[in-house]
C-alpha positions as CSV (number, residue, x, y, z in Angstrom):
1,X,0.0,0.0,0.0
2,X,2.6,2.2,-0.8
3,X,0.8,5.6,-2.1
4,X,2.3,8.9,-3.5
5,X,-0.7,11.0,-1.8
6,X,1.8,14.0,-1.7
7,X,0.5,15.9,-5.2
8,X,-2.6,15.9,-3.7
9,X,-1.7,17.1,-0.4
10,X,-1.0,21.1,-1.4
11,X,-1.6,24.4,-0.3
12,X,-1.5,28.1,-1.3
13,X,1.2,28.6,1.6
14,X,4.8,27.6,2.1
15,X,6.4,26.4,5.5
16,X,9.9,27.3,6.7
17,X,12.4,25.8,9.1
18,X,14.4,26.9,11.9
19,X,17.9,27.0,11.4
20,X,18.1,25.0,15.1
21,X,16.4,21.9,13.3
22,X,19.9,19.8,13.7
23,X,20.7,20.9,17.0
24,X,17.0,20.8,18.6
25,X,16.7,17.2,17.4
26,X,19.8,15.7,18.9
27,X,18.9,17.6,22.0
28,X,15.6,16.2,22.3
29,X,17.1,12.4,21.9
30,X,19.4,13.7,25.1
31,X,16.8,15.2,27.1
32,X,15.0,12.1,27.0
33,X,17.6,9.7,27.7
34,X,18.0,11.8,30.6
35,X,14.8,11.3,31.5
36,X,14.8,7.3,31.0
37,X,12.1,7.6,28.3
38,X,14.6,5.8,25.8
39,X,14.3,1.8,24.3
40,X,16.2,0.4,22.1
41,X,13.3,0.5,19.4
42,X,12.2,4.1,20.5
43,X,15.5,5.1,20.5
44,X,16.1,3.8,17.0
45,X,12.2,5.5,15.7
46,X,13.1,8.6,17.1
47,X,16.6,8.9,15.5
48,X,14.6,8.5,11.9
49,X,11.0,10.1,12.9
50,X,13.5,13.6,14.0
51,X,10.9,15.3,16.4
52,X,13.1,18.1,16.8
53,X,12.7,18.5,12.8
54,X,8.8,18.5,13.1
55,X,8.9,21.2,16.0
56,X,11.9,22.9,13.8
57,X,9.4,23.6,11.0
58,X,6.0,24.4,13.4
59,X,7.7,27.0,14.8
60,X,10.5,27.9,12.4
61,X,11.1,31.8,14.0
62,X,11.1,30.8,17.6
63,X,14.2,31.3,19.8
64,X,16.4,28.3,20.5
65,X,15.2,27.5,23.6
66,X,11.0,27.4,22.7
67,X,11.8,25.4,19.7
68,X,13.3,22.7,22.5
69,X,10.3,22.8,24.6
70,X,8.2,22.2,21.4
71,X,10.2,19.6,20.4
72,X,10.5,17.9,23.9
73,X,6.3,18.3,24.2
74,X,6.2,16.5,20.7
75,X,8.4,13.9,21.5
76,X,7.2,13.4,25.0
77,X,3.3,12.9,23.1
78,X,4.8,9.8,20.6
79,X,6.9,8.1,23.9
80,X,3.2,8.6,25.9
81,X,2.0,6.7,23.3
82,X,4.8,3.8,22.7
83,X,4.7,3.5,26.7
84,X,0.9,3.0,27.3
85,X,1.1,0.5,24.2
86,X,4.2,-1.6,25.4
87,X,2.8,-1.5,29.3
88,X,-0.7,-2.6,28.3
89,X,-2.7,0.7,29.8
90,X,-3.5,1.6,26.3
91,X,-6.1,-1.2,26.8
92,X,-7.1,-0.9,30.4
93,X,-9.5,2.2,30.9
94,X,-8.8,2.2,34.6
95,X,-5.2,2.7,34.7
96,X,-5.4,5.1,31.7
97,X,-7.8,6.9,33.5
98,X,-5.6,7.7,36.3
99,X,-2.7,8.7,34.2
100,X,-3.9,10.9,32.7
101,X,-5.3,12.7,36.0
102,X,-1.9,12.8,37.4
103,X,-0.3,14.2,34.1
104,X,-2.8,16.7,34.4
105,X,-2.7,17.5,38.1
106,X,1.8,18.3,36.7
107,X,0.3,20.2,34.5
108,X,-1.3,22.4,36.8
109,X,2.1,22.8,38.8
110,X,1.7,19.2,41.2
111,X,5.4,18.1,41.6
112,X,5.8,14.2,40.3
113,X,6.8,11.7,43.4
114,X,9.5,9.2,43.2
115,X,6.4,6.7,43.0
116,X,5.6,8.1,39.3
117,X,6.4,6.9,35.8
118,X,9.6,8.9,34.0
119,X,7.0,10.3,31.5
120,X,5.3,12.1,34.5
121,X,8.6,13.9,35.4
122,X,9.3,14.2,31.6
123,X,5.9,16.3,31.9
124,X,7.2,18.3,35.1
125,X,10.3,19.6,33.3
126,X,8.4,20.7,30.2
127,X,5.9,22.7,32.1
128,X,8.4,24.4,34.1
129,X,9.9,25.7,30.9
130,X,6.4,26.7,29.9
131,X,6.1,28.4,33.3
132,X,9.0,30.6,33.1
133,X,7.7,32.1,29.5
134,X,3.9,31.9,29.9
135,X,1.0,33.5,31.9
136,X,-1.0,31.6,34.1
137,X,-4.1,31.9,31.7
138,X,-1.7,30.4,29.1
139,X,-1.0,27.9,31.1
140,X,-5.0,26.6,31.8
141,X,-5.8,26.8,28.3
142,X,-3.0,24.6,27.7
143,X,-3.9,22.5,30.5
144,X,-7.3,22.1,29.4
145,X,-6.5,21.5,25.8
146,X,-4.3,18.5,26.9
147,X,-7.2,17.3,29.0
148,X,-9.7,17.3,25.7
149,X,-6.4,15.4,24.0
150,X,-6.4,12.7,27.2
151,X,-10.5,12.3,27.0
152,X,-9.9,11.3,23.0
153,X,-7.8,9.1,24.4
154,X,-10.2,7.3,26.7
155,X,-13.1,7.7,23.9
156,X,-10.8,5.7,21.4
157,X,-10.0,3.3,23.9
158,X,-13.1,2.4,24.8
159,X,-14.3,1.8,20.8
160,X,-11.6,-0.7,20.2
161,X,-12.8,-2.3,24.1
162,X,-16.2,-2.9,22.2
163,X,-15.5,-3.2,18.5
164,X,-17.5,0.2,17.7
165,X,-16.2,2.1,14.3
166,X,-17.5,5.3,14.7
167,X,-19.8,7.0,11.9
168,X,-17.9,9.8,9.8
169,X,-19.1,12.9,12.0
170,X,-18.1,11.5,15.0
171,X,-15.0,10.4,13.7
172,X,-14.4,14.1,13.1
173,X,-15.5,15.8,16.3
174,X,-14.0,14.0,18.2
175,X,-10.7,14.0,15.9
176,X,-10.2,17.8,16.6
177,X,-9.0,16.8,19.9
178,X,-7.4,13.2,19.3
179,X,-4.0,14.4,17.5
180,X,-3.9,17.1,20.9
181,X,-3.2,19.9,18.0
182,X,-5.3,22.6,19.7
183,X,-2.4,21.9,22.6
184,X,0.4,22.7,19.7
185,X,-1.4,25.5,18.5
186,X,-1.3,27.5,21.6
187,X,2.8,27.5,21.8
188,X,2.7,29.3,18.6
189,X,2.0,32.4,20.9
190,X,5.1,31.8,23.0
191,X,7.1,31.0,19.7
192,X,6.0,33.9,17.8
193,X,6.1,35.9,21.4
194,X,2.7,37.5,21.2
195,X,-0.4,37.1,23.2
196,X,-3.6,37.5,21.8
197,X,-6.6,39.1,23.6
198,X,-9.4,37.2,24.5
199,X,-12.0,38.8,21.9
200,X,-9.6,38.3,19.2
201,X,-8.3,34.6,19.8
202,X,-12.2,33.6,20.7
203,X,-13.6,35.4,17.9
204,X,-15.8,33.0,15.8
205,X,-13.5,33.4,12.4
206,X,-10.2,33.0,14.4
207,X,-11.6,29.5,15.9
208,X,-13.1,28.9,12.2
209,X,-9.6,29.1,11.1
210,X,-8.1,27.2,13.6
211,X,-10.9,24.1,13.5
212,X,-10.0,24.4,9.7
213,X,-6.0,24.1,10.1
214,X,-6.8,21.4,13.2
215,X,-8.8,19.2,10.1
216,X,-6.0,20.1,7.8
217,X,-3.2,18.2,9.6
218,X,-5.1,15.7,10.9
219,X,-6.8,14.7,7.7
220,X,-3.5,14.6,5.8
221,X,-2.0,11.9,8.8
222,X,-4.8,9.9,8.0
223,X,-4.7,10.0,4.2
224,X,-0.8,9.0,4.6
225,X,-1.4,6.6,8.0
226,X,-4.3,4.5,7.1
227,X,-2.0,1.3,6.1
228,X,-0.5,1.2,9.3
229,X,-4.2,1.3,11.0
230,X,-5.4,-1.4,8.9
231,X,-2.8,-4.0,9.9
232,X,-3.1,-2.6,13.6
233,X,-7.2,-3.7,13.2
234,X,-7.4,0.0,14.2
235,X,-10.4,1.7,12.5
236,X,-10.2,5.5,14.1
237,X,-8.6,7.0,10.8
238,X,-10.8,8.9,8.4
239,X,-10.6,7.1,5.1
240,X,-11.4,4.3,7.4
241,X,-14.8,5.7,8.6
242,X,-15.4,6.6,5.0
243,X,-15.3,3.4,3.9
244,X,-17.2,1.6,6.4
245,X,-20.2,4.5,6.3
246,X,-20.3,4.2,2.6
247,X,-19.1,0.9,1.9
248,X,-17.2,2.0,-0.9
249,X,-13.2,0.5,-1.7
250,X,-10.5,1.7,-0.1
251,X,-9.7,3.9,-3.0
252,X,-12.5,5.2,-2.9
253,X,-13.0,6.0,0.7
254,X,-8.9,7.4,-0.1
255,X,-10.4,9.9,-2.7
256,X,-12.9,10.8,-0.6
257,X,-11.1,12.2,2.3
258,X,-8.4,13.9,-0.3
259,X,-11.4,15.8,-1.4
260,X,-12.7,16.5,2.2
261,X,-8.9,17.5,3.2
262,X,-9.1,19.9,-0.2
263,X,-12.0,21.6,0.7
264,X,-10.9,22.0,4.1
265,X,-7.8,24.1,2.5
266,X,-10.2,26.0,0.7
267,X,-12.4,27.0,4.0
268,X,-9.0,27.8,5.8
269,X,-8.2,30.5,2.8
270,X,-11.4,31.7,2.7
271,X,-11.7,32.3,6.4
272,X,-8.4,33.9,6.1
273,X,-9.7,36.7,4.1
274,X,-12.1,37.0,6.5
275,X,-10.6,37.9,9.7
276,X,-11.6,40.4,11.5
277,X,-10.2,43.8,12.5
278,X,-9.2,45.6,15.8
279,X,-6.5,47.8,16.9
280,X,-3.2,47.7,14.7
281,X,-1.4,46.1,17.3
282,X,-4.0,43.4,18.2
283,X,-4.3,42.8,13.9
284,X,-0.6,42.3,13.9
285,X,-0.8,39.8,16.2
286,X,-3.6,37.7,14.7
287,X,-1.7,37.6,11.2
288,X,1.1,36.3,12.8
289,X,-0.7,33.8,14.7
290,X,-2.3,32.9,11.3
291,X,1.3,32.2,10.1
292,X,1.9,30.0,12.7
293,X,-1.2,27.7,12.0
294,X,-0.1,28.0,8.1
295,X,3.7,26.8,9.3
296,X,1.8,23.9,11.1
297,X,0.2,22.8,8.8
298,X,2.9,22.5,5.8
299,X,5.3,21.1,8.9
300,X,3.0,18.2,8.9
301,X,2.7,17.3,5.6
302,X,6.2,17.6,4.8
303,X,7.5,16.1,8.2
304,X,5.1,13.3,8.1
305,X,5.6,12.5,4.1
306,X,9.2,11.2,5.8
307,X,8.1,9.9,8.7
308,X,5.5,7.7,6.5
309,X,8.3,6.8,4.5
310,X,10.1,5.8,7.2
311,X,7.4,3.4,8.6
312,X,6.6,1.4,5.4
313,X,9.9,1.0,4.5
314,X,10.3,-0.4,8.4
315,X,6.8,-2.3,7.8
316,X,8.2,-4.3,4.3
317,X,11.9,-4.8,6.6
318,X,9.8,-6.8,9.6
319,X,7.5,-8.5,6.8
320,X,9.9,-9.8,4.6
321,X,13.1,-10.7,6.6
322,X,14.0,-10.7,10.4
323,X,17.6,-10.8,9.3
324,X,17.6,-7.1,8.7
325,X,15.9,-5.9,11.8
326,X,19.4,-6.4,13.4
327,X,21.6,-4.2,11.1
């Protein structure tokens, strides 16, 4: 299933990178070895996936150290991930559950004990670093935006507990908060070092915009990830949920969310032209928040056009010969 989706996947914008990419990205692999957040086989997917690339072209104008944080917040989401999977909590709601309350309760400034997992002082680090840059209202929306990621979490868990495939609207509301994007979005304020009042970043365009660029990225992951979530038997991918609610082929389904993920472009640039306007200060602030979402969402696609790469190639490796997973 090895597709060339990346013709299809274009915008009207163009991304940018920081020249910290290099540097941020080994520094992530240090900080968490340092933390004890490092296997063998995450160590090796992390060399190849480069986090501190992704983060490098999110947030391409941001000073050294916020591109670190971003990058160590990334990372830290993928290791959350591999850890609950390799532990067995990604199946057990209970002790998911309660993960993700401590996480949160660090989050809202609780120090980790010696009793908690590495990730949970992982957390503690990166939100001191947030603390020292960020208000505290910052902070909460953060916070919460990571507690809508954790309750996706749960929601997804729960489907594969029972077998349920969701229908294609719920797929996508609750989708918004599953890839914890809102959660990325916000530290393009810090990056960019601007802070938008609360009638501009609230105003119903702005969160058009935003729900539009959230879609964006997480429509293009599942045009370019649904091979790996069919031989996972995971069905929360939208080309997945298109072909199930329509019973159409794969290819199909495929062409369907390309066109959903095209017109989802289109809503983003027509919202664009749209935004409002307040005080000169408070309008240069919103266009350069709108960059940031713009920089997000070309950072995906061309981050995750390698990292897709990276996985199928690693797929056909383990599929064809055990031979080579030890060179």
């Amino acid at each position: 299933m090895d597709h060339d989706y990346s013709a299809q996947l274009v915008y009207p914008f163009f991304g940018s990178i920081s020249p910290y990419a290099d540097a941020v990205d080994q520094a992530t692999l240090a900080w968490a070895e340092t933390f004890g957040l490092l296997t063998d086989e995450t160590r090796r997917k992390s060399r190849c996936l480069q986090y501190g690339l992704l983060a490098a072209r999110a947030y391409p104008r941001a000073d050294r150290e916020m591109v670190q944080i971003a990058a160590d917040w990334i990372a830290w989401l993928f290791f959350m991930d591999d850890q609950c999977d390799e532990a067995g909590i990604g199946r057990d709601l209970q002790q998911m559950t309660a993960l993700h309350e401590r996480f949160l309760a660090v989050l809202e400034g609780a120090s980790p004990s010696a009793q908690d997992w590495a990730l949970t002082h992982a957390l503690a680090d990166i939100r001191r670093r947030l603390a020292v840059r960020a208000p505290d209202g910052w902070l909460r929306r953060f916070s919460e935006h990571a507690r809508l990621y954790f309750t996706a979490n749960r929601w997804e868990t729960v489907n594969r507990q029972l077998g349920t495939t969701p229908n294609v609207a719920t797929y996508c509301a609750a989708r918004l908060f599953s890839g914890a994007v809102y959660a990325c979005f916000d530290l393009i304020e810090l990056a960019e070092q601007i802070e938008l009042p609360f009638y501009a970043r609230y105003h119903s365009t702005v969160q058009q915009l935003e729900q539009a660029a959230n879609n964006i990225i997480c429509w293009c992951n599942d045009v370019l990830s649904y091979p790996k979530e069919i031989q996972h038997g995971d069905h929360h991918n939208l080309v997945l949920v298109i072909q199930r609610e329509y019973q159409c082929s794969l290819s199909e389904a495929v062409e369907r969310a390309l066109a959903l993920h095209a017109l989802e472009t289109s809503t983003f640039v027509q919202k664009r032209a749209q935004i409002p306007h307040f005080n000169p200060a408070v309008n240069t602030a919103l266009e350069t928040y709108i960059d940031g979402l713009q920089f997000w969402i070309c950072a995906n696609r061309d981050w995750s056009l390698t990292a897709v790469r990276y996985a199928l190639a690693r797929e056909t490796r383990t599929t064809h010969t055990a031979v080579t997973s030890l060179s």
